[in-house]
DSSP file (Angstrom, degrees, kcal/mol; ACC not computed):
  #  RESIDUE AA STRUCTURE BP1 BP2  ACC     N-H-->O    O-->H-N    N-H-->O    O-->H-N    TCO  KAPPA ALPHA  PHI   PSI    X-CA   Y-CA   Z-CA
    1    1 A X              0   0    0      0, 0.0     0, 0.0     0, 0.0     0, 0.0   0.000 360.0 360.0 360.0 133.5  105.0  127.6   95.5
    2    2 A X        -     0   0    0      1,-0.1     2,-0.3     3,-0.0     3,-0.0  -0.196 360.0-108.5 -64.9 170.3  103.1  126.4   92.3
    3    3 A X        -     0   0    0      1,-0.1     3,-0.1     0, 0.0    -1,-0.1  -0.811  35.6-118.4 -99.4 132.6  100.1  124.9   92.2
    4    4 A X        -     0   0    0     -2,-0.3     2,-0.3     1,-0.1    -1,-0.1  -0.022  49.6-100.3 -58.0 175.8  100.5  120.6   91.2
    5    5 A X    >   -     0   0    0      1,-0.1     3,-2.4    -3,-0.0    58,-0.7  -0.780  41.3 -88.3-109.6 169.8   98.4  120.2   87.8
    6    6 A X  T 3  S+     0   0    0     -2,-0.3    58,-1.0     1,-0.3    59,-0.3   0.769 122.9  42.4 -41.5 -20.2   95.0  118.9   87.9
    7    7 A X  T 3  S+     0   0    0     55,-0.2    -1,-0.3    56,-0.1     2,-0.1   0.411  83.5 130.2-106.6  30.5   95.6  115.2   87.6
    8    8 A X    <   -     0   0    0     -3,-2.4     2,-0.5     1,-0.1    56,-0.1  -0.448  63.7-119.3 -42.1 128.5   98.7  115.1   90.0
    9    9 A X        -     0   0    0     72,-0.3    72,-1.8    53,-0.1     2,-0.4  -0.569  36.7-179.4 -88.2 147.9   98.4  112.7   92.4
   10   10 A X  E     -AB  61  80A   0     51,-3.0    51,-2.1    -2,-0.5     2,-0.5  -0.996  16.8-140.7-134.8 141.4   98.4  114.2   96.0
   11   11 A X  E     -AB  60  79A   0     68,-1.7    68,-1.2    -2,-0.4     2,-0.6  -0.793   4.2-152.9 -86.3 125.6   98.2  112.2   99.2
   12   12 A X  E     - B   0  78A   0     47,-3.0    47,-0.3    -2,-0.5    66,-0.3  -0.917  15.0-159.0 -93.4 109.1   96.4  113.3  101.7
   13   13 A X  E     - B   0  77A   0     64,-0.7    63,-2.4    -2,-0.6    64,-1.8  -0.603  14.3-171.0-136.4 127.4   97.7  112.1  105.4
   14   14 A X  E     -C   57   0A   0     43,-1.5    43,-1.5    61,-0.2    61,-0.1  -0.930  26.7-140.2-122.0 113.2   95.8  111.9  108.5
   15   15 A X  E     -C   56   0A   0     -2,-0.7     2,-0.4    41,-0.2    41,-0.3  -0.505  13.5-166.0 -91.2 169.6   98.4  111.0  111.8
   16   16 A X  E     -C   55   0A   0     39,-1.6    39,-2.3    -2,-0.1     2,-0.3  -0.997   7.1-167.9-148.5 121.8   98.0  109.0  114.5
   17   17 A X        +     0   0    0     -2,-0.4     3,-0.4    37,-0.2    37,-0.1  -0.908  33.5  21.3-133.6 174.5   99.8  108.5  117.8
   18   18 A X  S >  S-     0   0    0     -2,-0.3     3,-2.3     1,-0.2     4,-0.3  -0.343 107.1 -39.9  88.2-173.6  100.5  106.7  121.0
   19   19 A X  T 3  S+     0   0    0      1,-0.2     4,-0.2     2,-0.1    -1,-0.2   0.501 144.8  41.9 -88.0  -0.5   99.8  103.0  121.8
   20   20 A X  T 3> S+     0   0    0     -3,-0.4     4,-3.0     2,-0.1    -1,-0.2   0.523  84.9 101.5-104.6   0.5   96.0  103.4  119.7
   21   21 A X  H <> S+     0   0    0     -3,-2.3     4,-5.0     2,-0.2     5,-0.2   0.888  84.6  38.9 -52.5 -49.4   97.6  105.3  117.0
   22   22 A X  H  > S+     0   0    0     -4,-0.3     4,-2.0     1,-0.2     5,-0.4   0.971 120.2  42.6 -67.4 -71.8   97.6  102.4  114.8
   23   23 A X  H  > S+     0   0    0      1,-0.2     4,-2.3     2,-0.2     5,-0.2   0.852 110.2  62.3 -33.8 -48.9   93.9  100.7  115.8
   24   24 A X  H  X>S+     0   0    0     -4,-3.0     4,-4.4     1,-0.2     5,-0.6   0.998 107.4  44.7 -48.7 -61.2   92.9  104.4  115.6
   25   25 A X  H >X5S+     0   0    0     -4,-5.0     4,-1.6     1,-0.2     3,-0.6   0.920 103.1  59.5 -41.0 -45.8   93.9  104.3  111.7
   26   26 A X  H 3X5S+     0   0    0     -4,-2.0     4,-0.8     1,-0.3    -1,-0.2   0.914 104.5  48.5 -73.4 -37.9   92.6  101.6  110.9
   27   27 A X  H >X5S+     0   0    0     -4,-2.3     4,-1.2    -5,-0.4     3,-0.6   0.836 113.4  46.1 -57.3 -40.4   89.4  102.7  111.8
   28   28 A X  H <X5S+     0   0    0     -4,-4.4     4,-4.5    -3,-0.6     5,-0.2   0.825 104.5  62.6 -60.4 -19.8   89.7  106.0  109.9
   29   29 A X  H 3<<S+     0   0    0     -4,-1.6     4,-0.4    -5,-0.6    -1,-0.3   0.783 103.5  48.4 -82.8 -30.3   90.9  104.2  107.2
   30   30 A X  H <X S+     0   0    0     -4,-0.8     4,-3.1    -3,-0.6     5,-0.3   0.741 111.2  51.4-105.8 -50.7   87.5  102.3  106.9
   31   31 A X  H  X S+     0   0    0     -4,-1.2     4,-1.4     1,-0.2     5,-0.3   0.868 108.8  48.7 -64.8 -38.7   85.6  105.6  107.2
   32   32 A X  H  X S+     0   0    0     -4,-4.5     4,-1.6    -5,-0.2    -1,-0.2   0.785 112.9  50.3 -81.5  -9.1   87.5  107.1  104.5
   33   33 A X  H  > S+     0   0    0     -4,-0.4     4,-3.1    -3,-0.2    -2,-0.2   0.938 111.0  44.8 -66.5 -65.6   86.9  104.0  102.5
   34   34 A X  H  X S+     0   0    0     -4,-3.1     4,-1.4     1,-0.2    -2,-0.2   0.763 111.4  59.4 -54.1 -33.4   83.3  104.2  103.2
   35   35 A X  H  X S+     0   0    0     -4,-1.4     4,-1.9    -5,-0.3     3,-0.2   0.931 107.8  48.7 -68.6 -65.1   83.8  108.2  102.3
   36   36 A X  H  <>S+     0   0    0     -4,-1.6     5,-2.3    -5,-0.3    -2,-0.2   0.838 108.2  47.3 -34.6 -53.2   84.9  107.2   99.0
   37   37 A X  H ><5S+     0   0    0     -4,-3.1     3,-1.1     3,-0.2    -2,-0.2   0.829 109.5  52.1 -72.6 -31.3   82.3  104.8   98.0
   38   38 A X  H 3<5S+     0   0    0     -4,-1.4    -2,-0.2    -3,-0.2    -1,-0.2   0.899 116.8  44.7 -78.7 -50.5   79.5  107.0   99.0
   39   39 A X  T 3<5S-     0   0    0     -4,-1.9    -1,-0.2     2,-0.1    -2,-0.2   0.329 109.8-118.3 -74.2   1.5   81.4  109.9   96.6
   40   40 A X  T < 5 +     0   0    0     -3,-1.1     2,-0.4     1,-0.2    -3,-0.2   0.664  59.7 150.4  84.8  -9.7   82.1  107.8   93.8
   41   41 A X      < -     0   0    0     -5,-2.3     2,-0.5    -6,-0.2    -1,-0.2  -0.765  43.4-142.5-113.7 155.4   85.9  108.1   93.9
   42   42 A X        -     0   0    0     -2,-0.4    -5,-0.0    -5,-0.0    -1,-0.0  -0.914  19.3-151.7 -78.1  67.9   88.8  106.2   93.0
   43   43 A X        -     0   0    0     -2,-0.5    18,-0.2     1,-0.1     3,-0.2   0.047  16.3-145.6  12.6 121.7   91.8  106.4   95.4
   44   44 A X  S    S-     0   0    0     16,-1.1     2,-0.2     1,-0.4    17,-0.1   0.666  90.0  -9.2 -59.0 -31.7   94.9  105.9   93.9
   45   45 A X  E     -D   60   0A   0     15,-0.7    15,-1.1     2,-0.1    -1,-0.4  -0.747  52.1-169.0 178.3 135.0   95.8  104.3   97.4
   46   46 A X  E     +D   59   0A   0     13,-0.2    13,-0.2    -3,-0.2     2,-0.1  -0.920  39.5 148.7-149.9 108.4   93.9  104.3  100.3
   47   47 A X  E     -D   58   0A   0     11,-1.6    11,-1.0    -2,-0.4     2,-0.2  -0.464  47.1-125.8-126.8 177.3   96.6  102.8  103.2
   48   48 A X  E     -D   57   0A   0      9,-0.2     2,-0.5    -2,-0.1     9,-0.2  -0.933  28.9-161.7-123.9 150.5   97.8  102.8  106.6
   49   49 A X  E     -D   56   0A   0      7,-5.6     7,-1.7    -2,-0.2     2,-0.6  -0.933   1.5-156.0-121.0 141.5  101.3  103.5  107.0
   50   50 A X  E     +D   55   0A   0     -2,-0.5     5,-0.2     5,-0.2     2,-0.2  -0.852  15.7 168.9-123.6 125.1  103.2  102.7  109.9
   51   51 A X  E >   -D   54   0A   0      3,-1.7     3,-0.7    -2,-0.6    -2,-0.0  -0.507  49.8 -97.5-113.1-178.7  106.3  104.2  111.2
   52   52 A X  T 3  S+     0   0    0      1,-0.3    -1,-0.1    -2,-0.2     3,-0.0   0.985 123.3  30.4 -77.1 -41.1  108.5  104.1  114.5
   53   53 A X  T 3  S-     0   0    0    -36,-0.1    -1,-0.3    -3,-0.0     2,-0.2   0.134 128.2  -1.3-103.8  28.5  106.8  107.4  115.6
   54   54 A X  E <   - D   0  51A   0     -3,-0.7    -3,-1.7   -37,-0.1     2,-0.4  -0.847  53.4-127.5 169.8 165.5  103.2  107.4  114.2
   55   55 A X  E     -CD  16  50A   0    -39,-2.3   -39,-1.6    -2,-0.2     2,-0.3  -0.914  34.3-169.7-117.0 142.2  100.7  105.5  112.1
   56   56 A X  E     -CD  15  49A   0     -7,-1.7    -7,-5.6    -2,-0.4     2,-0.5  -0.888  18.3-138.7-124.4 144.0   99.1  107.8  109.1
   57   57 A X  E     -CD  14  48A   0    -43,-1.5   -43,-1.5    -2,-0.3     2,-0.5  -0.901  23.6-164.3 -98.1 134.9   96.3  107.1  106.9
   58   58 A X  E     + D   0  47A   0    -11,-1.0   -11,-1.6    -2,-0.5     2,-0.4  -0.922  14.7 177.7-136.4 152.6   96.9  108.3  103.3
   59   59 A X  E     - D   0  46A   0     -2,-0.5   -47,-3.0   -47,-0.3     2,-0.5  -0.983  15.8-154.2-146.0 135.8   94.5  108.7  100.5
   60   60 A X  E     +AD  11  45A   0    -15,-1.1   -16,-1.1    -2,-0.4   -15,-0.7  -0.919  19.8 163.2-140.8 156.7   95.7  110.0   97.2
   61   61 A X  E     -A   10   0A   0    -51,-2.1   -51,-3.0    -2,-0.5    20,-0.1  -0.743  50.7 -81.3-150.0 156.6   93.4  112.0   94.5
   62   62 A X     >  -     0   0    0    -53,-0.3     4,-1.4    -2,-0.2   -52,-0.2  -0.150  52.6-106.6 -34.9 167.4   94.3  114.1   91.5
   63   63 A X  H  > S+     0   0    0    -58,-0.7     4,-1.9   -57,-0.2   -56,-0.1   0.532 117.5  67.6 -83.5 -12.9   95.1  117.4   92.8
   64   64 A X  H  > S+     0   0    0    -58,-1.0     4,-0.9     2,-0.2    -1,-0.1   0.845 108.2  37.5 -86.4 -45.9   91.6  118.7   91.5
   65   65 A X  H >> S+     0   0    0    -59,-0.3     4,-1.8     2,-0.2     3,-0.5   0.988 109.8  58.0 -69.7 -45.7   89.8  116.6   93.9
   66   66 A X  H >X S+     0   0    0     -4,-1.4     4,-4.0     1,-0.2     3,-1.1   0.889 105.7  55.2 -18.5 -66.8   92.2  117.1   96.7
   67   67 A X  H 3< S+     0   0    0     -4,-1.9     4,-0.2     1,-0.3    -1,-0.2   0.611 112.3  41.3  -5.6 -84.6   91.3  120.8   96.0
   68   68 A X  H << S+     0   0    0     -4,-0.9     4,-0.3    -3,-0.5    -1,-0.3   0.524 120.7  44.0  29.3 -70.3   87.6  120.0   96.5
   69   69 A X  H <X S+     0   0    0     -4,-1.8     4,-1.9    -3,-1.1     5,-0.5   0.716  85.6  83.6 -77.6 -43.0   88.2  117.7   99.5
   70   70 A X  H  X S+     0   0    0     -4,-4.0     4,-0.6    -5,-0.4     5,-0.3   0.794  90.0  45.9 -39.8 -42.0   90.3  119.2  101.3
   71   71 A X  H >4 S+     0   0    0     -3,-0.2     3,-0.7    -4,-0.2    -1,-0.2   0.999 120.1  52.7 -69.2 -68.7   87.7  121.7  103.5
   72   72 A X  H 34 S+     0   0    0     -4,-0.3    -2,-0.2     1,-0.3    -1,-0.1   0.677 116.4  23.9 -65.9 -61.9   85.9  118.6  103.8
   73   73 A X  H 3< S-     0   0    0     -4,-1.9    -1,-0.3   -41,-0.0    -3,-0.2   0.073  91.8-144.9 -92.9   6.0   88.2  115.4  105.3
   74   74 A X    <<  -     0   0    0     -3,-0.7    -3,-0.1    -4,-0.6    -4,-0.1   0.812  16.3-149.8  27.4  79.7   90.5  118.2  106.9
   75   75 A X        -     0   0    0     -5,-0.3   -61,-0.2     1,-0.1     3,-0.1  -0.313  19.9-134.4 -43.8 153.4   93.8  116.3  106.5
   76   76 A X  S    S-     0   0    0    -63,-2.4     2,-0.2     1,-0.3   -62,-0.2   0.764  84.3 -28.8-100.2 -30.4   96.4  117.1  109.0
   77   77 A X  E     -B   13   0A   0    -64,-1.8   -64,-0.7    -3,-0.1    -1,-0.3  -0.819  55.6-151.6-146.0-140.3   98.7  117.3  105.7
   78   78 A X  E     -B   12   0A   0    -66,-0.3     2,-0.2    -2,-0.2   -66,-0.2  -0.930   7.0-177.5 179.8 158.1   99.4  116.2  102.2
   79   79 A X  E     -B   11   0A   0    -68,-1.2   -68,-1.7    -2,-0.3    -2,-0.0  -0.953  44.4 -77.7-166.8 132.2  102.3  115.8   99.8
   80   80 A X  E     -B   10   0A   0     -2,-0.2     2,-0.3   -70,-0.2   -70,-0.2   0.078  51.1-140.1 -38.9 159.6  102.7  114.6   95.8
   81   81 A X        +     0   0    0    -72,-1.8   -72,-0.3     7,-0.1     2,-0.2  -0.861  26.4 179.2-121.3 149.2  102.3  111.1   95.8
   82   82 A X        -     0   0    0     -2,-0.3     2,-9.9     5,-0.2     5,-0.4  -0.679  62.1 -68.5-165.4 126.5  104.4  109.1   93.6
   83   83 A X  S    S+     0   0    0     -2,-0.2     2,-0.5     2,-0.1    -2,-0.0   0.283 124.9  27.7  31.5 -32.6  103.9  105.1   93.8
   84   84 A X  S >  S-     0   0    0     -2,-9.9     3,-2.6     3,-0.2    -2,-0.1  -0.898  78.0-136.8-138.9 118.2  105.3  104.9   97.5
   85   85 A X  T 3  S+     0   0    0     -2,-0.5    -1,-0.1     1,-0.3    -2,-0.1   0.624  99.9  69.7 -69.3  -9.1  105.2  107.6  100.0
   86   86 A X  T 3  S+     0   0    0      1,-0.1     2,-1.2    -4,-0.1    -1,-0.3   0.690  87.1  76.1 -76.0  -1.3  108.5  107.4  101.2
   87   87 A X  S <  S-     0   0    0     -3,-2.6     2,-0.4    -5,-0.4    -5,-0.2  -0.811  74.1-178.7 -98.3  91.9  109.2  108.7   97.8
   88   88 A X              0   0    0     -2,-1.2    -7,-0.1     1,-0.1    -3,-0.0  -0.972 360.0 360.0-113.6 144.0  108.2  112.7   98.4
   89   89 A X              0   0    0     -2,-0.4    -1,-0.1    -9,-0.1    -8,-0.1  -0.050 360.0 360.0-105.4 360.0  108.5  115.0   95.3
């Protein structure tokens, strides 16, 4: 698989399940806020998404910070971002 190019956005997605999955996001989602500000970056989007079988947190970067980040906020995955996340590339 190729590598995205450096400004690509990529999401990075953290899931969440069972009847605290959503409260559990929201609370990461605060932390990754808080993660952000401390580091200086811009998000592209920094959400919670909720679906019938999970809640996810998503954070989108260039692919050059992902890079970076990645070791760091251990996503459980990640996928190109493009304006809506039900939209995957």
């Amino acid at each position: 698989m190729n590598q995205p190019e450096p400004n690509t956005p990529v999401a990075m997605l953290w899931d969440f399940f069972g009847p605290n999955g959503l409260h559990t996001a929201e609370h990461h989602r605060i932390h990754l806020d808080e993660f952000a500000t401390a580091k200086e970056l811009t998000p592209l989007a920094l959400e919670v998404l909720q679906m019938p079988d999970k809640t996810s947190v998503s954070m989108v970067l260039p692919w050059s910070a992902v890079q970076e980040l990645r070791p760091i906020l251990k996503p459980h995955r990640g996928q190109i971002w493009s304006q809506s996340l039900g939209e995957k590339q």
